[in-house]
N, C-alpha and C positions, 0 to 999 in steps of 0.2 A: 044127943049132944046139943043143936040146934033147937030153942024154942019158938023162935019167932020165924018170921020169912026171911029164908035165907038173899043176902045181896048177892049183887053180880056175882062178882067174884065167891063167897061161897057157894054159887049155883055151878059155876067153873069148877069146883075142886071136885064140889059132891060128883060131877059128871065124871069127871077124871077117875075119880075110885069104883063108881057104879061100872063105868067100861070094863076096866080091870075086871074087874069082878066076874061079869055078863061072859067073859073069855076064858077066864080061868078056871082050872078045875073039869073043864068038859072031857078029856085027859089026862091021864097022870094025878100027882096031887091036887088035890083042893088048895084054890087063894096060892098056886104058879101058873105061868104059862107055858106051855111047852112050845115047841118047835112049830109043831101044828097051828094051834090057838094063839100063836103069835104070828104067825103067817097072813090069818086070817084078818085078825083084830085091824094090822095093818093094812089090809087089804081092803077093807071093810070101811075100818075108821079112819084113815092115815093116808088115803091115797092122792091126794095133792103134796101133802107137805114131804112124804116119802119117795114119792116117784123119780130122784134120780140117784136112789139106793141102789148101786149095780147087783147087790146080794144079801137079801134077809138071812141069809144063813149064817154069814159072814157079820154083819148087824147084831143079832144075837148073840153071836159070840163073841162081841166085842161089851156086847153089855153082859153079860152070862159072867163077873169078876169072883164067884164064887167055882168056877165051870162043873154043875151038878146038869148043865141043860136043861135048866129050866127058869123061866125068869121070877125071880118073887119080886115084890111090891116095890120093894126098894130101888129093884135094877131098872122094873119098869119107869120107875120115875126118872132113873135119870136119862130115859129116853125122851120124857115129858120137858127135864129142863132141857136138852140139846137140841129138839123142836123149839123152844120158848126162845132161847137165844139166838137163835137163824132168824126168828119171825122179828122181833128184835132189832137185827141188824139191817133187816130188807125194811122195814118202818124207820126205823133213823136211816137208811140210805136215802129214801122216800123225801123227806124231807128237806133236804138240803137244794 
């Protein structure tokens, strides 16, 4: 897709999907996450911004809007935007 060096911001996305990826599939289908490998990913990748998630379990299945328990790509994102919108609201609170 990308020919030249990717910018900021696409250096941010590509990391975003590489993550995904790097997690998915070590279980269950290939390109989902499971319970496990999103456990982990958050644990691993996510541990500031997630840390007052009283329940991954609970997390999961509130983004899980298909409920097969497993997350695909899709669902992961919109965990990506509900992290972006918090970070968001803490920098314009920042501000003022």
């Amino acid at each position: 897709m990308a020919t030249g060096e990717l910018t900021e911001l696409e250096t941010a996305i590509d990391k975003i999907v590489t993550v995904f990826f790097t997690y998915a599939g070590k279980e269950g289908k290939k390109g989902t996450l499971t319970a496990g490998e999103f456990k982990e990913l958050v644990q691993l990748q996510l541990p500031n911004l997630m840390k007052d998630v009283p329940s991954l379990e609970e997390k999961m299945s509130e983004l899980d809007v298909n409920n097969d328990e497993e997350l695909k790509f899709g669902e992961y994102w919109r965990l990506i935007g509900e992290l972006a919108k918090a970070m968001r609201k803490e920098k314009a609170g920042k501000k003022k």
